[in-house]
C-alpha positions in Angstrom: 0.0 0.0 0.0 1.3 3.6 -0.7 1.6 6.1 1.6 -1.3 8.5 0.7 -3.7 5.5 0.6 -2.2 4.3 4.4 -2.7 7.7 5.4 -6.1 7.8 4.0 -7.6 4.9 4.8 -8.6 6.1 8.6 -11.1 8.4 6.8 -13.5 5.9 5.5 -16.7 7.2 5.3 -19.1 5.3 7.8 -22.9 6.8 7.0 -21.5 9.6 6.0 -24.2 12.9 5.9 -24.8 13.4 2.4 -26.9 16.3 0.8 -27.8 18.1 -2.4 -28.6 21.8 -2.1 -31.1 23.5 -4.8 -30.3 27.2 -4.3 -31.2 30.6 -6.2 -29.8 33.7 -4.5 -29.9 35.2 -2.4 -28.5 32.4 0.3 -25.8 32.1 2.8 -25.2 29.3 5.0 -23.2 29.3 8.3 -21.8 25.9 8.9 -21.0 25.0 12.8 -20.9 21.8 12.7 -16.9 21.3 13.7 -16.8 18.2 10.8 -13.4 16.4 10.8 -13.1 17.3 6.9 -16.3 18.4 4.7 -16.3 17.7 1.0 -18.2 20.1 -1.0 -18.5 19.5 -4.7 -20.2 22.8 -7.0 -22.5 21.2 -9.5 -24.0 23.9 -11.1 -23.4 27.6 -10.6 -21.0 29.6 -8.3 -20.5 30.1 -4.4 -17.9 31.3 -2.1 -16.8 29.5 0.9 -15.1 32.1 4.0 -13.6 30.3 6.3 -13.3 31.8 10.3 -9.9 31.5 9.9 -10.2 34.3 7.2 -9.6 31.9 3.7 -12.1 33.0 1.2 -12.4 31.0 -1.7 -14.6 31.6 -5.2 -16.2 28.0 -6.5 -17.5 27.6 -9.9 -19.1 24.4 -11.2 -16.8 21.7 -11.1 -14.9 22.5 -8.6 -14.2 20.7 -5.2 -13.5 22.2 -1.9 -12.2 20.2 1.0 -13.2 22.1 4.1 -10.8 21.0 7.2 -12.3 21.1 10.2 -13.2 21.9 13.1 -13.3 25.3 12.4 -16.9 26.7 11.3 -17.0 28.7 7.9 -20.0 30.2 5.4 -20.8 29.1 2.1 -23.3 31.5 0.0 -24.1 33.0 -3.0 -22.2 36.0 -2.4 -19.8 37.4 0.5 -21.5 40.6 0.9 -25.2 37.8 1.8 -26.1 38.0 5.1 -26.4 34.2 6.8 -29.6 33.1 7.2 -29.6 29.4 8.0 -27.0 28.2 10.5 -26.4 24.4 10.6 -25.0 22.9 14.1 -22.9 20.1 14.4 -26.4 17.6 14.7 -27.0 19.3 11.1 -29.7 20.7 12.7 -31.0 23.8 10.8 -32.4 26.8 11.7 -32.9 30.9 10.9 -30.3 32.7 12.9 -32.9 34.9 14.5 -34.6 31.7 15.6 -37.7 32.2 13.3 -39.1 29.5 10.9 -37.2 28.3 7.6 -40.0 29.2 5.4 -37.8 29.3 2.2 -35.9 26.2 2.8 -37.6 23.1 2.0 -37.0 19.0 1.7 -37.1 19.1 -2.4 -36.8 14.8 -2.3 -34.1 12.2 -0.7 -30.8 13.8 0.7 -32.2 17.3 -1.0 -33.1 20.4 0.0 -33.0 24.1 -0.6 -35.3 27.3 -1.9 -35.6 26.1 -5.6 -37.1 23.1 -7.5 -34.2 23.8 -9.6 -31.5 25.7 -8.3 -29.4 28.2 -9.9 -26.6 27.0 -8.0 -26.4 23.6 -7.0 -23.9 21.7 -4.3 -22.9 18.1 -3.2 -22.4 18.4 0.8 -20.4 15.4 2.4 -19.4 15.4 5.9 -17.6 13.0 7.9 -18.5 12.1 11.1 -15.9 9.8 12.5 -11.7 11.0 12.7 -8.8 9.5 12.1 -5.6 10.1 14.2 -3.3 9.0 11.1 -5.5 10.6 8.6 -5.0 14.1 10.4 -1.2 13.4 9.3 -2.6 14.5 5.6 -5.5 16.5 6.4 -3.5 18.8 8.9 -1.0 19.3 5.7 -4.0 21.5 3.7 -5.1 24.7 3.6 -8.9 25.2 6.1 -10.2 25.4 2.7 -8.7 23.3 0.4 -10.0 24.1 -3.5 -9.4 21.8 -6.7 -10.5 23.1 -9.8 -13.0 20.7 -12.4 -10.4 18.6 -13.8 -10.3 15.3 -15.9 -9.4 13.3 -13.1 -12.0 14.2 -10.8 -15.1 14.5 -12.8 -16.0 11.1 -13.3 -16.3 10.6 -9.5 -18.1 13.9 -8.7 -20.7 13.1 -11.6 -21.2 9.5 -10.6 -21.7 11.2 -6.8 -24.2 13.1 -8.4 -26.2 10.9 -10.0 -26.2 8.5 -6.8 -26.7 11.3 -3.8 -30.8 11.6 -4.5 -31.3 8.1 -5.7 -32.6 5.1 -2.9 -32.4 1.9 -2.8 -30.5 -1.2 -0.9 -27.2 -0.4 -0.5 -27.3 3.3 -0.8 -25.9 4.7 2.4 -22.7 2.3 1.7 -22.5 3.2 -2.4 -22.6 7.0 -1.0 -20.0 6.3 1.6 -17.6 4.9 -1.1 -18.5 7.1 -3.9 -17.7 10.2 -1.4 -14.3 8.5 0.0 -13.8 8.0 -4.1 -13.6 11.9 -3.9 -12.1 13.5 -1.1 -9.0 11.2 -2.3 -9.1 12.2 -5.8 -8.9 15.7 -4.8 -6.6 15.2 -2.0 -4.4 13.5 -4.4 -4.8 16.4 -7.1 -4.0 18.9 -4.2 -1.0 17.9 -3.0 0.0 17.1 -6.7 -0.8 20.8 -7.6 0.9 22.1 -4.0 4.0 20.4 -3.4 5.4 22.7 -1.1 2.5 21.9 1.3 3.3 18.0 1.0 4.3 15.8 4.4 7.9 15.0 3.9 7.1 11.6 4.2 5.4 11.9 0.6 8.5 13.2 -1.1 10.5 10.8 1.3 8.3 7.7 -0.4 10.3 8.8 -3.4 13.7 7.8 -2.3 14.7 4.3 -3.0 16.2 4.0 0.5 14.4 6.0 2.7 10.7 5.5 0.8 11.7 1.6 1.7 12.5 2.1 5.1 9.1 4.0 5.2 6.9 1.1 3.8 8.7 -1.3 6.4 7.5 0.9 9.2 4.4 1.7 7.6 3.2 -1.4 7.3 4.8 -3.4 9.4 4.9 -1.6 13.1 4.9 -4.5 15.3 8.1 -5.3 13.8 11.4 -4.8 17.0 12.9 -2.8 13.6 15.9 -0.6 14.7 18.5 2.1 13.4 20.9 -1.0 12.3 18.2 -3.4 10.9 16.1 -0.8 8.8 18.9 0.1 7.1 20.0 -3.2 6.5 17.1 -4.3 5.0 17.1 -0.6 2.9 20.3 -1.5 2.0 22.8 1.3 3.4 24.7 1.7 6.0 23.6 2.4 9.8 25.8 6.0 9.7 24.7 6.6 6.7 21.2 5.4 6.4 20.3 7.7 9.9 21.5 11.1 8.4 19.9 10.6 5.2 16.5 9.7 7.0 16.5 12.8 9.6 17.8 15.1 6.7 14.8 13.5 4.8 12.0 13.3 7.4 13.3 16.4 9.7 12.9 13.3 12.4 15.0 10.6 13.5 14.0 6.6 12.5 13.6 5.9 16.1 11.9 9.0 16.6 9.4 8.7 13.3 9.1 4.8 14.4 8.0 5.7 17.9 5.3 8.5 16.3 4.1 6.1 13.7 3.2 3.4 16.5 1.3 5.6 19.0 -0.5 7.2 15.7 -2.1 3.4 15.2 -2.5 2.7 18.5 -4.9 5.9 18.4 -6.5 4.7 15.7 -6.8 1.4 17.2 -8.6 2.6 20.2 -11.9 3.4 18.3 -12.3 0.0 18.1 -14.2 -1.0 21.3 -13.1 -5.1 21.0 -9.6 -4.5 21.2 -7.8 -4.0 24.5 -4.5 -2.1 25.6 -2.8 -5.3 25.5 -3.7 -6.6 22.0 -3.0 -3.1 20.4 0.6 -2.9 22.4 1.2 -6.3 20.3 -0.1 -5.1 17.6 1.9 -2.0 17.0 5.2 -3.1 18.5 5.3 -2.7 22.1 5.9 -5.4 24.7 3.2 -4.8 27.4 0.5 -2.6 27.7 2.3 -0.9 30.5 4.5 0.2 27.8 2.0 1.5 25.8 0.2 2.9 28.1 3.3 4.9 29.2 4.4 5.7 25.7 0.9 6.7 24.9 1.0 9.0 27.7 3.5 10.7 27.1 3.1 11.4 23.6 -0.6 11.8 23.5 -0.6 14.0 26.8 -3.4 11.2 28.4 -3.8 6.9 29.1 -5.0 5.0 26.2 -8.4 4.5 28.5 -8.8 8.4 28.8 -8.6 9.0 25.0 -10.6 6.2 24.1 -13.4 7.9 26.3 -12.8 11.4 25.5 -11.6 11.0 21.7 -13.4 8.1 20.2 -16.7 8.0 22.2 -19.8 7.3 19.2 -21.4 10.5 18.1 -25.2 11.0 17.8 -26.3 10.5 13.9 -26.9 13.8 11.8 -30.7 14.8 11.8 -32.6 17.8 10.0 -35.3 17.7 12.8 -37.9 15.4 11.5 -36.9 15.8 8.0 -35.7 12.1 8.0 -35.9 12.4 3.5 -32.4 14.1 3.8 -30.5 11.0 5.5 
């Protein structure tokens, strides 16, 4: 597996919230929903997105914008538009005076908006659950990452398209892989198109000793590997093989080693059925006391603290009774 798609594969999409927006102007939407990552795909049209961290970026149809949370932002017709509807992170709408949504309406199955047809129209998919690893690559964009209509991601945001109003058995899960299909398309085309914002570890991948060492670690963490054996099996020498990782990575193997295990064993924790002790085997470490320490240090809290705090279940996304949109 390659490094972007290990990265990556944390963000799965798990009933994902999924929506189609039919919108003539004026509109303005204020999202607080703190999402982990949004993907927001322009059908038709043209929008701006205004981060609070004071990116503003203009859309037009094709594009895709990958909105890294958990900072809010505002998505509308036109910067100058006051906000009308404000979404919370239930997806929960209402006015932002409190009154009725009288000009928002369900328009059919994950669809809403103020028009049957929609001068602008947008493809909304949030995800719900994080990724500890995945953060590694989403932490690397911009809070409002943009990639124009391109060849390469067309295909996918037109088969999304097609799919996001339809029903049927299977749906939620065709959604889910249709709108992980996207986000790493355009992550892909990002970093492609902004090199300079690129982990090192991507550029690293690239080097026939280093991007070895990498995979070794990558995928195999439980593995005792040290200084000497890594670059054994990389084929260079143990002087040589640790200056040319650090100048590489910015981080020593032992170092980038040690990261690379307590970001799994994060990762690992969602997962109610496994304990301390089978993750401590399964990403290297010889007793869960080990971990457990390790983790603590690193993580700033036990493994049994973040599992409650990080990784507890979040409610599913609602509209209110407007059970069409899900």
């Amino acid at each position: 597996m390659d490094a972007l798609s290990m990265m990556l594969a944390g963000s799965r999409a798990e009933g994902a919230f999924l929506l189609r927006s039919l919108l003539d102007p004026p509109w303005s939407l204020r999202i607080e929903d703190h999402a982990p990552i949004t993907v927001l795909v322009l059908v038709r049209g043209t929008a701006v997105v205004v981060s609070d961290t004071g990116q503003t970026e203009d859309l037009e149809a094709g594009d895709i914008a990958l909105l890294r949370g958990p900072d809010p932002y505002t998505v509308a017709d036109h910067p100058d538009t006051p906000v009308h509807v404000l979404i919370d992170e239930a997806q929960n709408c209402a006015a932002v005076d409190g009154s009725p949504l009288e000009d928002m309406s369900v328009l059919g199955v994950r669809t809403w908006g103020n028009s049957t047809s929609g001068q602008t129209v947008m493809l909304t998919g949030t995800y719900r659950l994080d990724s500890y690893v995945s953060r590694q690559i989403l932490d690397s964009l911009t809070p409002v990452a943009v990639m124009r209509r391109s060849i390469e991601t067309a295909p996918m945001t037109n088969l999304l398209e097609q799919q996001i109003a339809a029903d049927g058995p299977g749906q939620e899960v065709l959604l889910d892989r249709l709108l992980d299909l996207v986000l790493i398309s355009a992550v892909r085309t990002w970093f492609a198109e902004n090199p300079n914002r690129s982990p090192r570890w991507i550029k690293a991948y690239e080097d026939p000793v280093i991007g070895h060492a990498l995979r070794l670690i990558h995928n195999r963490p439980e593995h005792p590997w040290t200084v000497a054996s890594l670059a054994q099996e990389s084929g260079s020498s143990r002087a040589a093989f640790a200056r040319r990782f650090t100048g590489l990575m910015g981080i020593g193997p032992v170092g980038y080693l040690t990261e690379w295990r307590l970001s799994v064993a994060a990762d690992l924790l969602a997962d109610p059925a496994r304990t301390v002790s089978s993750i401590a085997r399964e990403v290297g470490y010889s007793s869960p006391f080990a971990l457990t320490t390790a983790f603590t240090r690193h993580h700033g809290m036990s493994p049994k603290i973040y599992r409650q705090t990080r990784c507890a279940p979040k409610p599913p996304p609602t509209r209110g009774s407007n059970d069409e949109l899900r």
